[in-house]
KEKOL-730568 format. One record per residue: residue number from 1; residue in three letters; x, y, z of N, C-alpha, C in turn. Coordinates in steps of 0.2 Angstrom, whole numbers, always signed. Example, Ala and Ser with C-alpha at 12.3 -4.5 7.8 and 13.67 -1.06 7.14 Angstrom:
BEGIN
num,residuo,n.east,n.north,n.up,ca.east,ca.north,ca.up,c.east,c.north,c.up
1,ala,+66,-28,+39,+62,-22,+39,+66,-16,+39
2,ser,+64,-11,+35,+68,-5,+36,+64,+0,+39
***
This chain:
BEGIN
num,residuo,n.east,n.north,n.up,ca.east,ca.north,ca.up,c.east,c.north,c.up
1,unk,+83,+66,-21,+84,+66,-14,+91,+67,-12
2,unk,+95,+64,-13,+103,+63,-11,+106,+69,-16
3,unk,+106,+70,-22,+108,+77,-22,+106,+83,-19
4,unk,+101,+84,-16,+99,+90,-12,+93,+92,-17
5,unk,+89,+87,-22,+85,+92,-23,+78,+95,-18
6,unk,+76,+88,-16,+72,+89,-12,+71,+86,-5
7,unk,+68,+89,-1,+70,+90,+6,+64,+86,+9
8,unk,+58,+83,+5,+51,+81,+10,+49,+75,+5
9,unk,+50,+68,+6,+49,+64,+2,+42,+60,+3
10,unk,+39,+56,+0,+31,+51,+3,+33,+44,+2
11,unk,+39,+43,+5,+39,+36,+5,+34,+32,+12
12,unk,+37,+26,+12,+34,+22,+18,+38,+24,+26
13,unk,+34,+26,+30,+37,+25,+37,+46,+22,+37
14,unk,+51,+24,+40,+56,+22,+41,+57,+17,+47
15,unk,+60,+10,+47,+64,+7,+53,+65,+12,+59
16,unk,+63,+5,+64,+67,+8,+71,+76,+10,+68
17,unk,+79,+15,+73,+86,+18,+71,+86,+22,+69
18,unk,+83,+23,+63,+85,+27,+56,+87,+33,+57
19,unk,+92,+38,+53,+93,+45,+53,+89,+49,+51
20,unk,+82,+48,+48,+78,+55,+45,+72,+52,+50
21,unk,+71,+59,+50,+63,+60,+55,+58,+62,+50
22,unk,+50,+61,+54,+45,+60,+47,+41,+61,+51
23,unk,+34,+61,+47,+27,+62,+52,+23,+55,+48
24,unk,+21,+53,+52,+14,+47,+49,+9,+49,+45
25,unk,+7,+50,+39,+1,+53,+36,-5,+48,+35
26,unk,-4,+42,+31,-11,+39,+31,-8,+31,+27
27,unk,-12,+27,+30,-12,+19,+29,-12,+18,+20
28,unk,-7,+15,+18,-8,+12,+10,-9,+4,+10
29,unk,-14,+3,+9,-16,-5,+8,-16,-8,+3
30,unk,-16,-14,+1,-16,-18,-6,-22,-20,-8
31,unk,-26,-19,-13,-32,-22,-14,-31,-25,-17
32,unk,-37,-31,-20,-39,-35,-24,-44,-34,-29
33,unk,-45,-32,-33,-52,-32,-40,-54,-37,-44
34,unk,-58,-38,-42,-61,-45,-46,-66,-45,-49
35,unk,-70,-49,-55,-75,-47,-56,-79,-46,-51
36,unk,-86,-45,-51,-91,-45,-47,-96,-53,-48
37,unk,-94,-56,-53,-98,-62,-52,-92,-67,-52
38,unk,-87,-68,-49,-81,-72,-47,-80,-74,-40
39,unk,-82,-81,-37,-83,-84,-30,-82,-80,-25
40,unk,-75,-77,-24,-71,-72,-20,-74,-66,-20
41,unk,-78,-63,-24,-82,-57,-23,-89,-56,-18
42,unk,-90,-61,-14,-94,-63,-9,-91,-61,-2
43,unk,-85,-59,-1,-81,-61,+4,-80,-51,+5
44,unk,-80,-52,+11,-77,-45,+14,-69,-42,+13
45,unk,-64,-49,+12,-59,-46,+12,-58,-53,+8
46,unk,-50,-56,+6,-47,-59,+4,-41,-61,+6
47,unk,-39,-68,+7,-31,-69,+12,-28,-68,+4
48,unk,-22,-69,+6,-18,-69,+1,-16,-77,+0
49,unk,-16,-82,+3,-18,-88,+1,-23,-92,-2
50,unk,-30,-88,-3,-35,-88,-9,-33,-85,-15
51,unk,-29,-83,-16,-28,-82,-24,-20,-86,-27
52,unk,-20,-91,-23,-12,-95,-24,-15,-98,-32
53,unk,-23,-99,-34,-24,-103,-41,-26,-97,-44
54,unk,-27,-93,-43,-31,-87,-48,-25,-84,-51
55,unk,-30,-81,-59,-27,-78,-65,-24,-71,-60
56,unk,-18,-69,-62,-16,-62,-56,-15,-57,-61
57,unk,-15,-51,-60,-13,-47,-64,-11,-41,-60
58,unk,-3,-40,-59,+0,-37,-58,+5,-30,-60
59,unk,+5,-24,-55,+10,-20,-55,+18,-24,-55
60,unk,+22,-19,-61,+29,-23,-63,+33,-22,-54
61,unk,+39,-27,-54,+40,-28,-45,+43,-21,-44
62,unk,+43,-13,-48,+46,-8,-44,+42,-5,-40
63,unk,+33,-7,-40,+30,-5,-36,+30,-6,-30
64,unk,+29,-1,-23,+28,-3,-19,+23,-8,-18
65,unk,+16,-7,-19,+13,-16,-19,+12,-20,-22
66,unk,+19,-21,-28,+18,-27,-28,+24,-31,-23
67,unk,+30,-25,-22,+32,-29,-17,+31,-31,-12
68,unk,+27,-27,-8,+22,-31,-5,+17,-37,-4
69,unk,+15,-37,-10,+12,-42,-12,+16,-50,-15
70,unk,+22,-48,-19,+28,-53,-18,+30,-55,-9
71,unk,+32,-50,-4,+33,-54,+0,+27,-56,+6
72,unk,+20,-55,+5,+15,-61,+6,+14,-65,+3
73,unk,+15,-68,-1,+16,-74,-4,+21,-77,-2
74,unk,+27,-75,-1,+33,-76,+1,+31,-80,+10
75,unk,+29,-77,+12,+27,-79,+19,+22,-83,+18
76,unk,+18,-82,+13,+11,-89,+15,+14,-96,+9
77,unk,+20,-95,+9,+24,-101,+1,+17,-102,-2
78,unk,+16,-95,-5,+13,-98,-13,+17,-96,-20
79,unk,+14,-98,-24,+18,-95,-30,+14,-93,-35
80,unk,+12,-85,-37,+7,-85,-37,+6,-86,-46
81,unk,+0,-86,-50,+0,-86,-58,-2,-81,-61
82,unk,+2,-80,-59,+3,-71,-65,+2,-72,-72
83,unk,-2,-67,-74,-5,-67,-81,-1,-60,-86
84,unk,-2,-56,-82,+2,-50,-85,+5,-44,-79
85,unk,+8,-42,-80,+9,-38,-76,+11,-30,-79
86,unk,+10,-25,-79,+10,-16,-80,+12,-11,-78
87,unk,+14,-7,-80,+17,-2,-74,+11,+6,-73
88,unk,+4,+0,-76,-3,+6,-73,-8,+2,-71
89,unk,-11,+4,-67,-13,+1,-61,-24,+1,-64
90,unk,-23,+7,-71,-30,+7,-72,-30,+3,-79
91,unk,-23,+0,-81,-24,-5,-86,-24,-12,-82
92,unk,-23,-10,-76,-26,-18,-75,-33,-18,-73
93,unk,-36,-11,-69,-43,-11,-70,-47,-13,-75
94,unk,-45,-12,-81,-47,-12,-89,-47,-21,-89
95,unk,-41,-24,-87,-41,-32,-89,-45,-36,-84
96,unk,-46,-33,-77,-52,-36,-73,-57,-35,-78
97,unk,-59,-28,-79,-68,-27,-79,-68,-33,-87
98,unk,-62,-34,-92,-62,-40,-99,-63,-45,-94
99,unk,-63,-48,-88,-63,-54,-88,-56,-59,-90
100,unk,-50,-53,-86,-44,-58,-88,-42,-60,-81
101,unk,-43,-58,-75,-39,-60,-70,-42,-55,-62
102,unk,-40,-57,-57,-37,-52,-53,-33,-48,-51
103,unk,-34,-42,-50,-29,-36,-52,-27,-36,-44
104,unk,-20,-35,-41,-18,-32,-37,-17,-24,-38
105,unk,-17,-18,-34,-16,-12,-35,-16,-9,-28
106,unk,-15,-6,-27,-13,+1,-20,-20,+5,-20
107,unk,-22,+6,-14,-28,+8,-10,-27,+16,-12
108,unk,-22,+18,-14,-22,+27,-17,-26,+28,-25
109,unk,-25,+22,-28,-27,+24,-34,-34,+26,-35
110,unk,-36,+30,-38,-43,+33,-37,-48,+30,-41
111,unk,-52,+27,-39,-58,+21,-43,-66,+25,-41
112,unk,-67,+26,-48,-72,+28,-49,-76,+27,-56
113,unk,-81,+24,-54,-86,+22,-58,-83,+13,-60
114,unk,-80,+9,-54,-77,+3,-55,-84,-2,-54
115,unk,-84,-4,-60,-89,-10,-57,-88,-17,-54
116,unk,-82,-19,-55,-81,-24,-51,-79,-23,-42
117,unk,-77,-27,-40,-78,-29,-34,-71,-26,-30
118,unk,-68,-23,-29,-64,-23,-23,-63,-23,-15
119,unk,-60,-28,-17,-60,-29,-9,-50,-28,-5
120,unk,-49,-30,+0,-42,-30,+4,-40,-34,+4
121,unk,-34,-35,+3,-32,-41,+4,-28,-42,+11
122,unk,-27,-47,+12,-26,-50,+19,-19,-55,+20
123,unk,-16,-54,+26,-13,-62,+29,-13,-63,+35
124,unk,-16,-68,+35,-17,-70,+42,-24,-64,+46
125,unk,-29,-63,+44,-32,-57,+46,-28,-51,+49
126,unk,-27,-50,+42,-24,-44,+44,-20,-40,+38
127,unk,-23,-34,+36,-25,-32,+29,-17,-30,+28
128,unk,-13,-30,+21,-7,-32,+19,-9,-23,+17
129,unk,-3,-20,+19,+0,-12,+18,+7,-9,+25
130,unk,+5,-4,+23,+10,+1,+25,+9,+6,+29
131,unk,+12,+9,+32,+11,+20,+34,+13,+21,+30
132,unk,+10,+27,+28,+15,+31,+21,+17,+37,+27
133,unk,+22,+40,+25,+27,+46,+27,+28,+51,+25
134,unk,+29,+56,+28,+36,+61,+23,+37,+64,+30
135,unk,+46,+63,+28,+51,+61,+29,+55,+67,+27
136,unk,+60,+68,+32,+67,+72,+28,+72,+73,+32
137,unk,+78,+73,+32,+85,+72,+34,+86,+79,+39
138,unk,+84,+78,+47,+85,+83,+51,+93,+86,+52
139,unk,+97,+84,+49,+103,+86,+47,+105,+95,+40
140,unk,+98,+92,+37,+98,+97,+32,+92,+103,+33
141,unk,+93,+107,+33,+89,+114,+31,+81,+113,+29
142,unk,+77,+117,+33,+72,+114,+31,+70,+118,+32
143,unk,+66,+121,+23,+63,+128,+25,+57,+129,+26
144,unk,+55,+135,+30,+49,+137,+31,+43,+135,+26
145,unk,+41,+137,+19,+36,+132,+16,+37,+123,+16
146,unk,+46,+121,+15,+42,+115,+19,+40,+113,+23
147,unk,+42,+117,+29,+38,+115,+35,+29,+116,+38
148,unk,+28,+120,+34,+21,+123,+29,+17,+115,+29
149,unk,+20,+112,+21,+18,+109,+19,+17,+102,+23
150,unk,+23,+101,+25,+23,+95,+31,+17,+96,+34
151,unk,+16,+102,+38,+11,+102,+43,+2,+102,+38
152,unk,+2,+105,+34,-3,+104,+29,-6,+96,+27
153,unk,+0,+93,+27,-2,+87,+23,-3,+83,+28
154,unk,+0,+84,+34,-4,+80,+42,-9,+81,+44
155,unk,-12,+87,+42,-18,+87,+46,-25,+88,+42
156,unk,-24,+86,+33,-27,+84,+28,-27,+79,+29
157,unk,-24,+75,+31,-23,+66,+29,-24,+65,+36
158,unk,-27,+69,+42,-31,+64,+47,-37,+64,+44
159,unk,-40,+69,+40,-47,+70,+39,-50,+64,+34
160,unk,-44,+67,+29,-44,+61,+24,-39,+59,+19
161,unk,-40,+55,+15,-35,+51,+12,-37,+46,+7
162,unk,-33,+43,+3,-35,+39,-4,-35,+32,+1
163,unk,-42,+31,+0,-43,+23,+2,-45,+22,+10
164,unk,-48,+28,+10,-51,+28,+19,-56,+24,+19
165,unk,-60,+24,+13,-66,+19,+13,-64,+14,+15
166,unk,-58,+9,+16,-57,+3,+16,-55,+1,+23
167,unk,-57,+8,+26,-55,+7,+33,-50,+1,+37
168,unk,-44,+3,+35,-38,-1,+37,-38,-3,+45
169,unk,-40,-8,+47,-41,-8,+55,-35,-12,+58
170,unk,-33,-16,+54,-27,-19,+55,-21,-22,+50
171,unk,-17,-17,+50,-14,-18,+45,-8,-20,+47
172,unk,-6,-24,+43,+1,-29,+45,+6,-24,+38
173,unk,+11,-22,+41,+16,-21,+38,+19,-26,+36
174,unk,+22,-30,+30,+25,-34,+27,+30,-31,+23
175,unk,+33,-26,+23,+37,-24,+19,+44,-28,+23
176,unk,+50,-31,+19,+55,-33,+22,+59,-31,+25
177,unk,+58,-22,+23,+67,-19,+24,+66,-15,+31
178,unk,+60,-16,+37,+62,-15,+43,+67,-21,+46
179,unk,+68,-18,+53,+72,-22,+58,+66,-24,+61
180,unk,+59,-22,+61,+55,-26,+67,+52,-33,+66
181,unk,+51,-37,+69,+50,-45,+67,+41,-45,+71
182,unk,+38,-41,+75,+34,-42,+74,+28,-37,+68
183,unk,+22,-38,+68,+18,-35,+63,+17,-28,+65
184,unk,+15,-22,+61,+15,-16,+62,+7,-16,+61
185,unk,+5,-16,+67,-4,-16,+68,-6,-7,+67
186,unk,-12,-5,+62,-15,+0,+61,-16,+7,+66
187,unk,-11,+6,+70,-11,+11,+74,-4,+15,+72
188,unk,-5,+25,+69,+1,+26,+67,+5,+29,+73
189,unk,+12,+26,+71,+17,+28,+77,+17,+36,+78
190,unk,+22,+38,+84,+21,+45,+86,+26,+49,+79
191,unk,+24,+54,+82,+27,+59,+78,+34,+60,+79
192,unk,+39,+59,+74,+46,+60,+76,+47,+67,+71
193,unk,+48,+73,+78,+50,+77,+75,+55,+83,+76
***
């Protein structure tokens, strides 16, 4: 990105101020996997405070959800017991379905044929994620295909998206690196373009 190679990136929604302008595409939320016969697999969703004693099994801290997930905990002062952590999201599928833990992961990853239980996780009523974006620096050239594809990926990702099943209804942004202090509810912001 900063040497010029590429002009359209999928990070998270930017801060009020920021210099790059972006389009909203589609909500990334944190899930929970748990077995299916494990007390919490009863429940519609999951706080983030019901798993301050449970075995965890997490993405290593460069993901974006587990840092999301470190700063929920951070807000509700747990600490939580990490058992393993990976930098693949369907080896920890593998260590749920063994009966090692609860997996944290991202609402993009594609689960099929999972027999345990996932569910969203929460704080405060109110499911822990993000907007995803793309993004790019109105300063530089932006060419016609990508402006194509920008517009492609908007209007696919109202339709559908990784994890619409999970209908994000209210989603608390917890990521740290905004300037807003209040929660960023499931409604996406307009289009800066």
């Amino acid at each position: 990105w900063r040497r010029g190679r590429g002009r359209s990136v999928w990070p998270r929604d930017q801060g009020p101020g920021g210099s790059l302008q972006g389009r909203v595409l589609f909500p990334l939320g944190v899930l929970a996997v748990l077995p299916s016969s494990h007390p919490l697999s009863a429940r519609r969703t999951i706080e983030v405070t019901g798993l301050a004693n449970e075995r965890l099994l997490l993405l290593r801290r460069g993901f974006m959800t587990r840092q999301l997930f470190d700063r929920a905990c951070q807000v509700a002062h747990i600490r939580p017991r990490i058992v393993l952590e990976s930098g693949s999201p369907h080896c920890l599928l593998a260590l749920v379905e063994g009966g090692h833990g609860i997996a944290i992961i991202p609402s993009t990853v594609r689960l099929i044929n999972v027999r345990q239980r996932v569910l969203p996780l929460e704080q405060d009523g109110r499911q822990i994620g993000l907007w995803m974006s793309v993004i790019w620096d109105p300063k530089r050239y932006v060419s016609p295909p990508a402006k194509i594809f920008i517009d492609l990926a908007s209007r696919f990702t109202q339709r559908q998206y990784p994890g619409k099943s999970f209908r994000f209804a209210r989603l608390v942004d917890s990521f740290p690196a905004t300037a807003q202090t209040e929660p960023v509810l499931a409604t996406p912001p307009a289009d800066t373009r």
